[in-house]
MIVO-316981 format. One record per residue (C-alpha): x, y, z; residue number from 1; residue in one letter. Coordinates in Angstrom, 3 decimals. Layout:
u|v|w|resi|resn
X|Y|Z|NUM|A
...
//
This chain:
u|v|w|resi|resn
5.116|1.710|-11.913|1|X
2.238|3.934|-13.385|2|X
4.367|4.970|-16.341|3|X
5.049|0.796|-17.124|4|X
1.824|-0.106|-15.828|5|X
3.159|-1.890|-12.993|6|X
1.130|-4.215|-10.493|7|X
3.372|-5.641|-8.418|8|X
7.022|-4.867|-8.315|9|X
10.014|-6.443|-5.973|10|X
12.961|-4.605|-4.155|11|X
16.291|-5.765|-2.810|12|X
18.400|-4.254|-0.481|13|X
15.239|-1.052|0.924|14|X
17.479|-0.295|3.866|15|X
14.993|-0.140|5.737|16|X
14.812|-1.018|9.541|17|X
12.528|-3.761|10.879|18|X
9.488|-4.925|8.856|19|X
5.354|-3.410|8.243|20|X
3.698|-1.583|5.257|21|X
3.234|1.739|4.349|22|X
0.796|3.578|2.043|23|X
2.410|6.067|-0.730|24|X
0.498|7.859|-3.701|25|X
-1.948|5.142|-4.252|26|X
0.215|2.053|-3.132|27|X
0.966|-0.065|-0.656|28|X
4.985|-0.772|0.428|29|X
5.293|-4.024|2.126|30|X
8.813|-4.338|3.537|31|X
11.218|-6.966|5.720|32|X
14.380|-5.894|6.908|33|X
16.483|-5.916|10.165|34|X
17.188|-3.812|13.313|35|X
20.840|-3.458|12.910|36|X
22.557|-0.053|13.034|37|X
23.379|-0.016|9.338|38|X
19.638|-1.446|8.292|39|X
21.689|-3.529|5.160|40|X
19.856|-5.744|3.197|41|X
16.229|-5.870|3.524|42|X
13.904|-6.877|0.689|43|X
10.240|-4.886|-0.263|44|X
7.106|-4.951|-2.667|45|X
5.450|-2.183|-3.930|46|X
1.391|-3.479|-4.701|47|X
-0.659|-0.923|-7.022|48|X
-4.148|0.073|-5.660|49|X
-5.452|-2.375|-7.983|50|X
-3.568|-5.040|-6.460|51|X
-3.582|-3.941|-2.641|52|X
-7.069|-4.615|-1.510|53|X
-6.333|-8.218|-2.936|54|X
-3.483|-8.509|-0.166|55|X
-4.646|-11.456|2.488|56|X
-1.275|-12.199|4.082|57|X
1.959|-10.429|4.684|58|X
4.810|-12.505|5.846|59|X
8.230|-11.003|6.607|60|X
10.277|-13.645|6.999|61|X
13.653|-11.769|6.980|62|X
15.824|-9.311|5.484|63|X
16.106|-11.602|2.712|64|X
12.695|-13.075|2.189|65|X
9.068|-12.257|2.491|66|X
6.167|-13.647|1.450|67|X
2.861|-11.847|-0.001|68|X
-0.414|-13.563|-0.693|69|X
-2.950|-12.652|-2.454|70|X
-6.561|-13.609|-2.825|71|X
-7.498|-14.364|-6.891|72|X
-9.403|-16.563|-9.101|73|X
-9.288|-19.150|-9.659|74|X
-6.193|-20.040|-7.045|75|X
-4.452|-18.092|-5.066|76|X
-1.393|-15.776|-5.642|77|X
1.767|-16.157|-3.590|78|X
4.713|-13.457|-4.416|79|X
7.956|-14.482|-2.338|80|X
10.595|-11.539|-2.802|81|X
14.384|-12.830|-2.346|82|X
17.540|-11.248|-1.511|83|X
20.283|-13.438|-2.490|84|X
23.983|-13.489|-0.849|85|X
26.910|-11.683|-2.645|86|X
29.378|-14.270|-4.334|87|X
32.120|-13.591|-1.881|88|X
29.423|-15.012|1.057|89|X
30.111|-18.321|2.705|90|X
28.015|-21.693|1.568|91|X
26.247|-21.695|5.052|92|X
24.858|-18.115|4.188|93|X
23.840|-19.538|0.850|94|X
22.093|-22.602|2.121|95|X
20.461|-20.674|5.067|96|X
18.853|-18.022|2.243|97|X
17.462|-21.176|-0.080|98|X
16.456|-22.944|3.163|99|X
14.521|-19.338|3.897|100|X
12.478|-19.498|0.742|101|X
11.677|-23.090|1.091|102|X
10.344|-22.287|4.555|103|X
8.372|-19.661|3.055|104|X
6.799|-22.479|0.677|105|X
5.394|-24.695|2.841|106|X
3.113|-22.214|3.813|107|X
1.633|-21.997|0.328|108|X
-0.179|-24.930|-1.757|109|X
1.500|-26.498|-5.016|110|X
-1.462|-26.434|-6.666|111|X
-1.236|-22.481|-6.333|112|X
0.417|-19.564|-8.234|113|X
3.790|-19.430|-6.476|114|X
6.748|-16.854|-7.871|115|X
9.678|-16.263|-6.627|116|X
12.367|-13.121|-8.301|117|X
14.994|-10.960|-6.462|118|X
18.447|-10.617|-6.901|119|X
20.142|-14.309|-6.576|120|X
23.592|-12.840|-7.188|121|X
24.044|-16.182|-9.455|122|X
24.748|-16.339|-13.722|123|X
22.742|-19.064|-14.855|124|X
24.052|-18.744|-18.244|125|X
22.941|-19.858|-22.013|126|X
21.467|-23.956|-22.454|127|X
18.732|-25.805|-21.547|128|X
18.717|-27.561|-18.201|129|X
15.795|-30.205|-17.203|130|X
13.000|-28.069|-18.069|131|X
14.247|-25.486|-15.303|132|X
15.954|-23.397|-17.731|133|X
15.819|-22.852|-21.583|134|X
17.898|-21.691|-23.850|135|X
18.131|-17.822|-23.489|136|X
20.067|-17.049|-21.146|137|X
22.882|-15.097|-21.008|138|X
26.413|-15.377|-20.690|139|X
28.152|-18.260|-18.785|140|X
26.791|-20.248|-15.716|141|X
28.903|-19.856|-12.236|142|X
28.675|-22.167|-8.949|143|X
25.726|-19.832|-7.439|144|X
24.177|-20.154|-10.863|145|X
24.278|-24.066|-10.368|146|X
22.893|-23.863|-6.735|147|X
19.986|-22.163|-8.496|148|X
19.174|-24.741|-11.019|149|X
19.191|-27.288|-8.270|150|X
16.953|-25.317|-5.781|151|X
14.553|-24.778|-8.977|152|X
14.750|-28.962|-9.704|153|X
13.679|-29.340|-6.292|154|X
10.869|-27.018|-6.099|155|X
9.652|-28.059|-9.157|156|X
10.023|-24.129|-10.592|157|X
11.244|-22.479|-13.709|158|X
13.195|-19.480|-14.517|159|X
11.274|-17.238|-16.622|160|X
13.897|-14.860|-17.904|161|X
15.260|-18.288|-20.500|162|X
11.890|-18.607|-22.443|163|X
12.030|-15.697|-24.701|164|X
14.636|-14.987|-27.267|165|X
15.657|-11.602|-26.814|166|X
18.599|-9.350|-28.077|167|X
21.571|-9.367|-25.064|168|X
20.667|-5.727|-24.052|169|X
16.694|-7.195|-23.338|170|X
18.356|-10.271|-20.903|171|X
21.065|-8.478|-19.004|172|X
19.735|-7.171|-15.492|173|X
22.974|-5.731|-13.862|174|X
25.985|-4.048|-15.228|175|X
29.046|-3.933|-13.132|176|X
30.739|-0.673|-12.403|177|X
33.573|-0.801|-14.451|178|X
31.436|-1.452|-17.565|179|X
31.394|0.933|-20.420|180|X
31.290|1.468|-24.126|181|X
34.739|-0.122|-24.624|182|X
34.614|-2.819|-21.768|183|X
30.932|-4.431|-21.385|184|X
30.219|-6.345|-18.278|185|X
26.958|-7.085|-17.919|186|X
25.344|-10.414|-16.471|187|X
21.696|-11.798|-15.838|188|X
21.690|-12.211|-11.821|189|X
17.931|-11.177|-11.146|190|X
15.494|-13.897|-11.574|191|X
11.433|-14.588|-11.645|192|X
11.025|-18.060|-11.111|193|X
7.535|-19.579|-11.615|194|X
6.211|-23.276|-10.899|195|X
5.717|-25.071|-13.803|196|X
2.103|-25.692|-12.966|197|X
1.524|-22.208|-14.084|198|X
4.169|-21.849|-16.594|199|X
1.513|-20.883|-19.409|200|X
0.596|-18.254|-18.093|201|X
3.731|-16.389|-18.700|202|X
3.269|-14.072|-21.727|203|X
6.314|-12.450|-21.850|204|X
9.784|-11.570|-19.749|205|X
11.843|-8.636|-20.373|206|X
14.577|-6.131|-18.881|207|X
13.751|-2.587|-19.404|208|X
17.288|-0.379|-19.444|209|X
15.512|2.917|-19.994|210|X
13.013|2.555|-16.625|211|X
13.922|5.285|-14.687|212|X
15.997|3.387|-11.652|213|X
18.623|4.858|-10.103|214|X
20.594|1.766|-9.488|215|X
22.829|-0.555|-11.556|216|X
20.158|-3.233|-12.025|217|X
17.545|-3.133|-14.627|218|X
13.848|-3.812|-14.430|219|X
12.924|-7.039|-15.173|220|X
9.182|-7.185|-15.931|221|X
7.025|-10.689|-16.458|222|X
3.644|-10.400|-17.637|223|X
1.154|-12.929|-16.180|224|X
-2.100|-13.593|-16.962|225|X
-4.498|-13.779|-13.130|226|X
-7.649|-12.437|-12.544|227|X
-8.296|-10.935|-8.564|228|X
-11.273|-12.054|-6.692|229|X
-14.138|-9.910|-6.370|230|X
-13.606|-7.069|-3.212|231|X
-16.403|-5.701|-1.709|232|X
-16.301|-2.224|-0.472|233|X
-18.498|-0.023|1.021|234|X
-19.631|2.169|-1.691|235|X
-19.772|5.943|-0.976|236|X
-22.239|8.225|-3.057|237|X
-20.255|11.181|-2.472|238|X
-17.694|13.474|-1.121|239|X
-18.254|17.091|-0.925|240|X
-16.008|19.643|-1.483|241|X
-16.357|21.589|2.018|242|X
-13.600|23.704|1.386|243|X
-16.152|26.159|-0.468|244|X
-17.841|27.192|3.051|245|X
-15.318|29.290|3.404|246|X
-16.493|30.966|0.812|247|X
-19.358|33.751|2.932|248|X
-22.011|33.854|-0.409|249|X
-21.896|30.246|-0.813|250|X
-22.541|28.886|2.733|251|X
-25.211|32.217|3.288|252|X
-26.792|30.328|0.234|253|X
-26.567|26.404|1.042|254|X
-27.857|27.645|4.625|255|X
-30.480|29.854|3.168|256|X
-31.864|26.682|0.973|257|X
-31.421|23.327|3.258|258|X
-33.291|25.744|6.026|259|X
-36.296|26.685|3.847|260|X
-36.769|23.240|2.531|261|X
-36.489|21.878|6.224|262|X
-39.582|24.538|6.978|263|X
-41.391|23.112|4.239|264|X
-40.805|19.784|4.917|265|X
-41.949|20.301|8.570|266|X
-45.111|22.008|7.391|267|X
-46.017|19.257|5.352|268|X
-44.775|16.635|8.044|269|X
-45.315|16.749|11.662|270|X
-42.887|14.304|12.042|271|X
-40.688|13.852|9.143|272|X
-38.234|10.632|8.925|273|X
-34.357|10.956|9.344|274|X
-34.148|9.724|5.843|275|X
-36.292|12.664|4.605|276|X
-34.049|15.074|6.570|277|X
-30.946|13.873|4.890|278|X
-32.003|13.331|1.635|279|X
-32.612|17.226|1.752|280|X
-29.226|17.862|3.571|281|X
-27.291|15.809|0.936|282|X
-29.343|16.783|-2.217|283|X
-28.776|20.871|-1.497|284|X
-24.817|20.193|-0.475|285|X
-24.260|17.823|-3.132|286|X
-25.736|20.295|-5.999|287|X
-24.241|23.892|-4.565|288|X
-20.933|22.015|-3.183|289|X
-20.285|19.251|-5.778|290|X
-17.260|16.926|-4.852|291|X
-14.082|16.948|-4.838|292|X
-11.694|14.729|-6.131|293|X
-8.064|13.754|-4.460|294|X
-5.074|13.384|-6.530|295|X
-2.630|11.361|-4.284|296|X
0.600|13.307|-4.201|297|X
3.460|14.348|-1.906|298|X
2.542|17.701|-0.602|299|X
6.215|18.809|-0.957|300|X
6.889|18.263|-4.395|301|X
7.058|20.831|-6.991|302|X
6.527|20.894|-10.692|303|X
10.120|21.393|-11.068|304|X
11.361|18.419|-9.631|305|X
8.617|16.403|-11.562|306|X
10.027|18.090|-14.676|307|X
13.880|17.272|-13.723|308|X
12.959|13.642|-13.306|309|X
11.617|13.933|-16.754|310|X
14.368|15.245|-18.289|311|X
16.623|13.048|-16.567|312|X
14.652|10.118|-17.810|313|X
15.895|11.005|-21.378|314|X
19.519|10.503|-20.512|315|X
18.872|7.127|-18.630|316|X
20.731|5.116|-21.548|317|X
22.200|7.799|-23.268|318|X
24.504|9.816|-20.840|319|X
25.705|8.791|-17.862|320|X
27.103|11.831|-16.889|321|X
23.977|13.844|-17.646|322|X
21.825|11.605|-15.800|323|X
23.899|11.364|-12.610|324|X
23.956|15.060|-12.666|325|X
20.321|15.606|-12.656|326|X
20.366|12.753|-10.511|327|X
22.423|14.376|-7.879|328|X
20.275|17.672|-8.371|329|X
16.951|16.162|-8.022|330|X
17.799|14.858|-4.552|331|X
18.856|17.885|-3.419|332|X
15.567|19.992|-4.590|333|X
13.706|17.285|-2.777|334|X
15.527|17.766|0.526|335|X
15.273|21.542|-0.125|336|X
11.257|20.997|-0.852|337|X
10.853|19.243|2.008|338|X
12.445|20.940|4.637|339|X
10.361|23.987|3.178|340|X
7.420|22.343|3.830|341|X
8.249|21.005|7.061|342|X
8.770|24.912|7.818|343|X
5.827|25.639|7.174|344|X
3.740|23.546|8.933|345|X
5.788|24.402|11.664|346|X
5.050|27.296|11.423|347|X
1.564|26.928|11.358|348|X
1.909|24.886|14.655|349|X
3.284|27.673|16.163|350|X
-0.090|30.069|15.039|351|X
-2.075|27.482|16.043|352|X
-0.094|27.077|19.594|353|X
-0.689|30.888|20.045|354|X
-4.327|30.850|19.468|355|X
-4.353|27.948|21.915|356|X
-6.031|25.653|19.570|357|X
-5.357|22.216|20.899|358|X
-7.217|19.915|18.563|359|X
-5.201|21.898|15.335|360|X
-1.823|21.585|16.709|361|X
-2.408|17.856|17.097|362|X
-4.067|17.587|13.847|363|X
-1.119|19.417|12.278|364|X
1.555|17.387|14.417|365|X
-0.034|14.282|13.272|366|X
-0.077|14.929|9.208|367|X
3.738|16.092|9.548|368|X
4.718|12.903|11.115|369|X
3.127|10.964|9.486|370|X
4.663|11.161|6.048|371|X
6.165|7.534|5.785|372|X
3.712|6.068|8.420|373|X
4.559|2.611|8.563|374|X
2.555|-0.119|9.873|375|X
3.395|-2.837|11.901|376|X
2.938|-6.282|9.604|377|X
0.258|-8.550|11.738|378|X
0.458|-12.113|11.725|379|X
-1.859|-15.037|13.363|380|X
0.820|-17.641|15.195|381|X
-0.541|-21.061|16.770|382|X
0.470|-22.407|19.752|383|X
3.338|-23.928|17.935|384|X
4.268|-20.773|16.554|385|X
3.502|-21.663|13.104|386|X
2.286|-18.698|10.800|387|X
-1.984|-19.361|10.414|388|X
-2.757|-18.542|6.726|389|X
-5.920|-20.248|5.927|390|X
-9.288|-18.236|6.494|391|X
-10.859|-20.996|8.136|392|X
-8.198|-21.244|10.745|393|X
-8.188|-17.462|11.188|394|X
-11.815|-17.226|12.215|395|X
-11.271|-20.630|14.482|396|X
-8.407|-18.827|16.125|397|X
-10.150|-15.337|16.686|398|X
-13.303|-17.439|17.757|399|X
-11.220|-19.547|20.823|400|X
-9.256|-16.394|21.385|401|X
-13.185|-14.263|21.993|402|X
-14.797|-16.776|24.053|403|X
-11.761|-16.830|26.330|404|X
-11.284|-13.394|26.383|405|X
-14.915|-12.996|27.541|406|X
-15.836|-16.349|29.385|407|X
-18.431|-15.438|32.124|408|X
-18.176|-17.878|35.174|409|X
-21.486|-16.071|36.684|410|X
-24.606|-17.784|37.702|411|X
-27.279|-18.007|35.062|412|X
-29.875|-15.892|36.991|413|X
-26.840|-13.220|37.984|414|X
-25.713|-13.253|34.370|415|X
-29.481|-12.933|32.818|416|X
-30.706|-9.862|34.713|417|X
-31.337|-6.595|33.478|418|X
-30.825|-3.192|34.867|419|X
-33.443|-0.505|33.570|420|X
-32.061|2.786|32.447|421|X
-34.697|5.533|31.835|422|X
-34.356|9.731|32.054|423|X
-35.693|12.900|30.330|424|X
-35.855|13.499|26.464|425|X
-33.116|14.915|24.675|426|X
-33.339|18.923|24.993|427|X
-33.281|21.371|22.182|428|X
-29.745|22.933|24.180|429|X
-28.361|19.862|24.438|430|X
-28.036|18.786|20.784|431|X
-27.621|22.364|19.549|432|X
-24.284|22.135|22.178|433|X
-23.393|19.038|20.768|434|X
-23.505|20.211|17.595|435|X
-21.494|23.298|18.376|436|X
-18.968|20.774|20.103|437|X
-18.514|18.660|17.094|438|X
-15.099|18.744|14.876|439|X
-14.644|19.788|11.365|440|X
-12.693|17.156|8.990|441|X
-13.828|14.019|10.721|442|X
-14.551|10.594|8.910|443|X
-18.575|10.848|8.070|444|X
-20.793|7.941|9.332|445|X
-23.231|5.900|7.503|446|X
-25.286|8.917|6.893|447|X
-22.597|10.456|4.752|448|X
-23.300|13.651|6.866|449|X
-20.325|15.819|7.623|450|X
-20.761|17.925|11.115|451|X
-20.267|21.275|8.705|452|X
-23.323|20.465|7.104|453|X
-25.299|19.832|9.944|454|X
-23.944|23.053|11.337|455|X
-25.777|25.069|8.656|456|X
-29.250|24.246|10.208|457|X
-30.590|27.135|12.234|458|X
-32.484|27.060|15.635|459|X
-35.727|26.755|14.186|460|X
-35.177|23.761|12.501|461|X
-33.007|21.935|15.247|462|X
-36.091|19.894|16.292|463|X
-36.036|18.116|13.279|464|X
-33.045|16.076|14.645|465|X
-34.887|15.575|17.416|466|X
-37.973|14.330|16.134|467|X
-36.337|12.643|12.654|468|X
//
């Protein structure tokens, strides 16, 4: 996806179990599949971190359809990801996938950007059809291919991979497994469909044989023209790169500096602000620290296997053999890699067991399960058990759902008095022992302040936080 620059890209058959999302180097896996022993089928998209924070609905509809939405300008973006039935399937299976997608549909607006691609398992073949197809297709149409043509009449879509005129190896987007250099059999069964509202903003529609997929289909890649709606984040200044306290001479310096200028600043300032205090705090960490920037990456793999896959990208088109071979011996050094990893932090468990240090050995536990973490998708249903898309209807749900959860049937004079809490200041012991108490690697709060920073201050300075 990074090497192709690739926003948002559809899988069929994942074989994966059940349905949520997962995060992985940067993206976001959205996924739909079943709870069956065997976990066949099952259909996925991968969103880049451009694209992810534009998500605003995930619908897993099946193991053959789901539905993402996403919130853009000037409409909205609606990505359904299909799973067609194999040709030796019966006609009920076919209708009840079509019937799936149109479903799927009626929960998005025709005046929005709707696409639709998968595998279809149908040949539409070469020749126009009713504006649904042109004339570049490829090869020769079946029964599943005319099933498709109807469904896209209906809809009122097209079929994107027909509009440009391409060279056979450019269209094809599976190639059976007896096909070689003597006997080619290759057909055009994977499909972006787009309705024909939007049809302009197609700029171009391609397979792309040398993408690095292990699997007898080729990517097929659309380019589309959208522009994502503005996201608003919280914007963070800075994150500093605490792993140099470990380092004696620089914390005996940071510690030395923030302490004097906190002496000063109290000299100056019988009662200097909290903002004064941590402009100080930040200002010394930020210049003697600097940050530190995060590379997302598996922790278990090597240079070596990146290299393999590499290499074995060369042969991807050009030897079959090679490629399978380094194929075969990439998924092995992975399994090695990771059970090599998994030892270690095992083993590091077990030190951290011995010491008897609790919060580690849960901290530990919890980044070495948590490799695939997989989230659970969540959806807002009505009391007809209809899917609630619209933001409007979200907030009006929430809102009923509040003021029932917290209806007070209390008396007005019951319900409007107050109870008056009062006790002694805040003591120098208590906030150096909750300071002591507090845990390194936590999330920062609005302040920006990690707990190792505020650690540095000494005992004559701990009134500042008192009085700040």
């Amino acid at each position: 996806m990074k090497r192709l620059q690739i926003d948002i890209l559809g899988i069929s058959e994942t074989f994966w179990p059940n349905s949520g999302q997962c995060q992985n180097e940067g993206a976001k896996i959205f996924y739909s599949g079943n709870d069956d022993k065997r976990h066949r089928k099952g259909v996925g998209i991968i969103v880049s971190k451009n694209f992810s924070n534009s998500v605003s609905d995930f619908i897993p509809y099946s193991d053959r359809t789901m539905l993402l939405r996403f919130d853009t300008k000037p409409i909205k973006l609606n990505v359904i990801q299909a799973y067609a039935p194999t040709a030796d399937a019966s006609e009920e299976e076919i209708e009840a996938f079509y019937a799936e997608i149109t479903d799927l549909l009626k929960i998005t607006k025709p005046h929005e950007l709707n696409i639709i691609m998968g595998d279809f398992n149908a040949k539409i073949g070469r020749g126009e059809s009713n504006e649904v197809i042109r004339k570049f297709g490829l090869g020769t149409r079946n029964d599943r291919g005319d099933r498709l043509v109807q469904f896209c009449q209906e809809i009122k879509f097209k079929v994107t991979n027909t509009w440009f005129h391409l060279p056979p190896r450019r269209l094809y987007t599976w190639a059976s497994p007896q096909d070689n250099d003597m006997h080619i059999v290759r057909n055009q069964i994977d499909f972006i469909l787009i309705n024909k509202r939007f049809s302009t903003s197609v700029s171009k529609v391609s397979t792309y044989p040398g993408a690095d997929v292990p699997s007898d289909h080729n990517l097929l890649l659309a380019k589309i023209k959208i522009k994502l709606a503005s996201i608003r984040r919280s914007q963070r200044s800075f994150k500093l790169d605490l792993d140099k306290l470990n380092i004696d001479e620089v914390r005996s310096n940071i510690s030395k500096e923030i302490n004097d200028q906190l002496r000063s600043l109290q000299t100056n300032n019988a009662t200097p602000s909290w903002q004064q205090t941590t402009s100080i705090l930040k200002s010394v960490a930020r210049n003697k620290l600097g940050t530190k920037k995060f590379k997302a990456k598996q922790k278990w793999i090597t240079d070596e296997i990146l290299n393999l896959m590499k290499e074995r990208r060369r042969y991807r088109n050009n030897n079959r053999i090679q490629y399978n071979r380094l194929h075969n011996l990439i998924r092995s050094k992975i399994r090695k890699a990771k059970a090599d990893w998994l030892d270690r932090e095992c083993s590091e468990i077990e030190r951290l067991q011995h010491l008897h240090d609790d919060f580690g050995v849960h901290k530990k536990i919890k980044l070495a399960s948590r490799i695939h973490r997989k989230k659970a998708p969540s959806m807002l249903i009505d009391n007809q058990d209809q899917v609630i898309t619209e933001p409007e209807d979200k907030k009006n749900t929430w809102k009923n759902y509040i003021n029932q959860l917290f209806s007070d049937t209390r008396s007005n004079s019951t319900r409007n008095s107050t109870i008056q809490l009062s006790g002694p200041p805040i003591t120098k012991a208590e906030i150096l022992k909750a300071i002591s108490s507090s845990k390194d690697n936590k999330a920062v709060g609005p302040d920006e302040l990690p707990a190792e920073i505020i650690k540095i201050i000494d005992e004559d300075n701990i009134n500042i936080l008192r009085t700040g």
